[in-house]
C-alpha positions in Angstrom: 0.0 0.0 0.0 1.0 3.5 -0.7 2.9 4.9 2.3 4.4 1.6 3.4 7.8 0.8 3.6 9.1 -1.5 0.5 12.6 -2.8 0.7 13.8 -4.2 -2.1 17.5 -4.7 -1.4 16.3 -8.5 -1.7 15.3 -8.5 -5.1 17.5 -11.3 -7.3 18.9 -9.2 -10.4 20.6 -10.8 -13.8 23.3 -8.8 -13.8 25.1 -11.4 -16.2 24.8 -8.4 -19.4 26.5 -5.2 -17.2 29.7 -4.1 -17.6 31.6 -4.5 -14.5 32.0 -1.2 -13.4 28.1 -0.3 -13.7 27.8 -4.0 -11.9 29.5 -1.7 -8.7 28.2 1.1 -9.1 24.6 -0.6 -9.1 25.3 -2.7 -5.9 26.6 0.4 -4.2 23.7 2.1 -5.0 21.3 -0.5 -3.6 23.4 -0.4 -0.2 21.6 3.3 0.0 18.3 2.8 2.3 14.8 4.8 1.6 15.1 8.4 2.6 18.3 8.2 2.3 20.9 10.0 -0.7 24.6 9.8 -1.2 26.4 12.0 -3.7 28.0 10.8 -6.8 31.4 11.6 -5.6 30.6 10.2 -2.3 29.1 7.0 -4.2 32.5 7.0 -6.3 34.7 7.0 -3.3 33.1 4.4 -1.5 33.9 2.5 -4.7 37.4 3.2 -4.3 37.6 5.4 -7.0 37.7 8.9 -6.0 37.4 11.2 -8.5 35.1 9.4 -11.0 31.5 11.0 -9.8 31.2 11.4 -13.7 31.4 8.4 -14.8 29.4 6.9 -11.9 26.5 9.3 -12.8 26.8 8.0 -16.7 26.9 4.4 -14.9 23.2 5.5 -13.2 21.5 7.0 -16.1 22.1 3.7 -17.9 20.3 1.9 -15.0 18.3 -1.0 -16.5 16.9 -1.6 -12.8 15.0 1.8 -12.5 13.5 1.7 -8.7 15.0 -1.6 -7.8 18.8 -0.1 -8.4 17.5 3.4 -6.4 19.8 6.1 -8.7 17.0 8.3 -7.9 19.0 8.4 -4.0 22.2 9.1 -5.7 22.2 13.6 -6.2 25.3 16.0 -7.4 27.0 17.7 -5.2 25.6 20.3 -2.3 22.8 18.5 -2.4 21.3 19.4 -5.5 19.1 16.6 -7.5 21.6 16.2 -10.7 20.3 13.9 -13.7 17.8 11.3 -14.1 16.8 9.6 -17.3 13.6 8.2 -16.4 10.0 9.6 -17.5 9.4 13.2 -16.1 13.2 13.9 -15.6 14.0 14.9 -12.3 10.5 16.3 -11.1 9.7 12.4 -11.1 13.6 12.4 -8.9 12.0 14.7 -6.9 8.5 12.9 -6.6 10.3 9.7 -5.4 12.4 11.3 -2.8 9.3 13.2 -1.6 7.5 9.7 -1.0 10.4 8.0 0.6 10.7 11.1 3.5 14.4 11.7 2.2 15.1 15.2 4.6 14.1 18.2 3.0 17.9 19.6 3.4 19.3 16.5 1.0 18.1 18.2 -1.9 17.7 21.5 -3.4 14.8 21.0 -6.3 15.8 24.6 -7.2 17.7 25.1 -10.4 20.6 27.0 -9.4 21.9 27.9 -13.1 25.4 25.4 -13.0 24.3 23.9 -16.0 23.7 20.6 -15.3 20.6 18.9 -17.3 18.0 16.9 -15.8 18.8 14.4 -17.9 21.9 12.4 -19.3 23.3 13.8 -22.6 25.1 11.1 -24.2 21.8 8.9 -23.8 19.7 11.2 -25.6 22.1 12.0 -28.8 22.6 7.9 -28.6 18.9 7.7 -28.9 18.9 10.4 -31.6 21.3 8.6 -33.5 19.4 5.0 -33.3 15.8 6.6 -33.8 16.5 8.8 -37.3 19.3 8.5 -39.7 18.9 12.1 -40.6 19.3 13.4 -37.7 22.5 10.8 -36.7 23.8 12.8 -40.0 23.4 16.4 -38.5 24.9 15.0 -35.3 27.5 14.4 -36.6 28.2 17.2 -38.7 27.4 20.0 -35.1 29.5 17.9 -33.1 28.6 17.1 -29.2 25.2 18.5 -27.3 26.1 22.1 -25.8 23.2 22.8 -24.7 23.6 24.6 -21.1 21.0 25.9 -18.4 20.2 29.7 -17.5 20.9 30.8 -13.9 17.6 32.1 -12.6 16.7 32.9 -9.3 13.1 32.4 -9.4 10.0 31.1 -11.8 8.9 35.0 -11.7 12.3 36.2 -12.5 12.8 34.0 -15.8 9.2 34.8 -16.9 9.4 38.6 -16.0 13.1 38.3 -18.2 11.6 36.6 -21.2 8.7 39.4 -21.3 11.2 42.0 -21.4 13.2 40.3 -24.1 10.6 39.5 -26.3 10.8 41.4 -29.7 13.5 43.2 -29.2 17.6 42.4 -30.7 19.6 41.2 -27.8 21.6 44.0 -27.2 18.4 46.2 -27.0 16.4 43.7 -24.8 19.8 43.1 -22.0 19.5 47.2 -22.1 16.1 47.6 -21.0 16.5 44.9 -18.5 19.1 46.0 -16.9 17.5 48.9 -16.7 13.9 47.0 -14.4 16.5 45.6 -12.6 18.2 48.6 -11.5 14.9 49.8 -10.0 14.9 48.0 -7.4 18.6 48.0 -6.5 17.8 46.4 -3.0 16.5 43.3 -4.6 19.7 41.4 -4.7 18.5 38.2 -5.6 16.4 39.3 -8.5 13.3 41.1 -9.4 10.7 40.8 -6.7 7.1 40.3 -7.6 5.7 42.6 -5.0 8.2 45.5 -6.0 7.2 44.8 -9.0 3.5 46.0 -8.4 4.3 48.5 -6.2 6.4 50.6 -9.0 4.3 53.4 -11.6 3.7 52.4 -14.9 5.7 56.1 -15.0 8.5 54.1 -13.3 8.7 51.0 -15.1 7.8 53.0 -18.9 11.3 55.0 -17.7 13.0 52.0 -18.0 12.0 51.2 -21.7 9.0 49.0 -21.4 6.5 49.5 -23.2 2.8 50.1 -21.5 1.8 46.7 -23.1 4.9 45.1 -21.5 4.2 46.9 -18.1 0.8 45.3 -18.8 2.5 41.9 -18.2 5.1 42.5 -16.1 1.9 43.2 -14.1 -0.3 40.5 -14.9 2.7 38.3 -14.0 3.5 39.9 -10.7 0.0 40.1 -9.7 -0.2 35.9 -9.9 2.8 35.5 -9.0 2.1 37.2 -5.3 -1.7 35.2 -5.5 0.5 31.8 -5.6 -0.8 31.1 -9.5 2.6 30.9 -10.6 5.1 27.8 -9.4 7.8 28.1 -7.3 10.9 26.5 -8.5 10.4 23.6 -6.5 6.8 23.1 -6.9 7.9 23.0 -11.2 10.1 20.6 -10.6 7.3 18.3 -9.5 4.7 19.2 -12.5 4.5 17.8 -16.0 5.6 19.7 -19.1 2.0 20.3 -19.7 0.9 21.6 -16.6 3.7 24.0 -16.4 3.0 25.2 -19.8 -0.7 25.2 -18.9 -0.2 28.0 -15.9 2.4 30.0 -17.6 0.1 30.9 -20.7 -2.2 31.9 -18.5 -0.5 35.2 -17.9 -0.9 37.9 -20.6 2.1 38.1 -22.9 3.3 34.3 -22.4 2.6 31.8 -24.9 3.3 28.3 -26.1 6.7 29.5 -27.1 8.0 31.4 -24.0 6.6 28.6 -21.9 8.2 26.1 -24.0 11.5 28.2 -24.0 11.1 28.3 -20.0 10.8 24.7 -19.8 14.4 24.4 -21.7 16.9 26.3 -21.1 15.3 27.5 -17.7 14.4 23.6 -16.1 16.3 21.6 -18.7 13.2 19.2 -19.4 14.3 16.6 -22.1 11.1 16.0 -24.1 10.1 19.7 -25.5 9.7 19.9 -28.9 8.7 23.7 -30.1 7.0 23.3 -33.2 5.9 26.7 -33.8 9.7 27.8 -33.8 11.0 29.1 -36.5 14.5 28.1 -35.9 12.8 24.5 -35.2 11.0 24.5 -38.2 13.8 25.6 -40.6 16.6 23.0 -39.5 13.9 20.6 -40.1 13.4 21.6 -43.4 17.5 21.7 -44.5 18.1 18.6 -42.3 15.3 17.0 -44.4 16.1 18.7 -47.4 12.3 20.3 -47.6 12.0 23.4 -50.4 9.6 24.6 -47.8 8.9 24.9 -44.3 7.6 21.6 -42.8 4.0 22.6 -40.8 4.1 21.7 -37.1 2.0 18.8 -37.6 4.8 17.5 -39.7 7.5 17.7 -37.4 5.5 16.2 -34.5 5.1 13.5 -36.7 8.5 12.8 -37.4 9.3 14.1 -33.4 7.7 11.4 -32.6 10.7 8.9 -32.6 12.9 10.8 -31.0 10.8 10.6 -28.2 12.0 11.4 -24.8 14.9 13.4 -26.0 13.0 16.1 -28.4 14.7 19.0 -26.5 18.3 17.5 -27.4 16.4 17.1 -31.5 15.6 21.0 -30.7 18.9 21.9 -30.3 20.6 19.8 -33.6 17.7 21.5 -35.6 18.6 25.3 -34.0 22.3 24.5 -35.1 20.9 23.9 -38.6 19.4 27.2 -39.0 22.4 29.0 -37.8 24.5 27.4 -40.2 22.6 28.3 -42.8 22.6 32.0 -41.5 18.7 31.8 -41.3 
């Protein structure tokens, strides 16, 4: 029953098909009791192999043994949650933790911005490469993932950011911002959804914005302060979908800026924008299309490189730019 203790320390595995190394690392891990976590560094040393956290965390996210080989125990350092392969990323890490009664302090569900992804890179381009042909060709021709995280201190700070930025060059956009920021010089950790609302639209059209992006910055503030915006922590625990759900709730976020969020903001590995036009013009050079493929078209062929369509996102992106589109 839900809420009982399980232990499954017992369970007989075939381990007769793992290379020796993950063999360790996999019996280690099961040495780790419910609501409890060990780092991968600290897992690696107990192995007798300081210095090898890396290659102990590649060792978990090819777990065959999901749940009965507990990686989801095993976090980066300073406590924060690291990688996990399985469905849901680490929100379902999270989830699991939450239901075992692992101490609140073990883990940080926060993204803190050190560019770690919730998920483990060289299983998602291996996928890639097995699932489509053409896009094992475009692989190879961009070279390794590099996709990396955004520091953000808060779900209202990314969202308030992205409002700011949108339609505008970078250059201009980083301007303005700075600019809001600098309003509220006492809010050291980022901008602060009841500053926000307690500034003019005088105040805040000073700084560049227009009164349609006050408009927002508003809207956002306003649900952020009435709890209808996630905290970091309570995103990490929702699905793609309900995430993007809330978000475009608030005037001046849509599919895009929500799917944008849940990328480079949270690092979710399954978000495939097909509205983008970046998205949608990869496809079509990849593929060798004379036009631009509709959405429904790339879902379709998205749908193989299922759960890694963030990590297809990024080789298509890399397309574009080398075409200078």
């Amino acid at each position: 029953m839900r809420g009982e203790a399980c232990d499954l320390a017992s369970v007989v595995l075939d381990m007769s098909g793992v290379p020796p190394f993950h063999r360790r690392v996999y019996e280690m891990a099961r040495t780790i009791a419910p609501g409890c976590t060990m780092s991968y560094g600290e897992l690696a040393s107990r192995l007798g192999v300081p210095g090898s956290a890396r290659a102990v965390g590649q060792a978990l996210g090819r777990n065959p043994f999901p749940i009965v080989v507990p990686c989801h125990r095993v976090l980066a350092s300073s406590g924060k949650p690291g990688g996990f392969s399985a469905s849901g990323g680490v929100g379902t890490k999270l989830r699991m933790l939450a239901l075992e009664g692992a101490h609140a302090g073990a883990v940080d569900p926060a993204f803190e911005g050190d560019g770690d992804l919730g998920f483990d890179p060289g299983a998602a381009v291996d996928h890639l490469r097995a699932s489509d042909p053409v896009l094992a060709r475009l692989i190879d021709a961009k070279g390794p993932l590099r996709l990396r995280l955004q520091k953000t201190s808060s779900v209202f700070g990314a969202l308030a950011e992205a409002i700011v930025y949108q339609q505008l060059t970078g250059k201009a956009a980083a301007t303005i911002f700075a600019r809001v920021c600098a309003l509220f010089p006492r809010a050291g950790g980022g901008l602060v959804a009841r500053r926000v609302l307690r500034a003019s639209e005088e105040k805040l059209r000073g700084a560049g914005l227009s009164r349609s992006k006050v408009l927002s910055l508003r809207d956002l503030a306003r649900r952020a302060e009435q709890g209808q915006i996630p905290t970091l922590p309570e995103a990490q625990a929702m699905e793609d979908h309900e995430i993007v759900s809330r978000l475009m709730e608030v005037r001046g976020i849509g599919r895009w800026t929500a799917e944008m969020f849940l990328i480079f903001r949270m690092g979710r590995p399954d978000v495939l924008p097909v509205d983008d036009y970046g998205v949608r013009k990869g496809f079509a050079l990849a593929f060798r299309k004379r036009e631009l493929p509709t959405p429904e078209a790339i879902e379709r062929r998205g749908r193989r490189w299922k759960p890694y369509r963030t990590v297809a996102s990024w080789y298509l992106w890399r397309a574009a730019e080398r075409s200078g589109s």
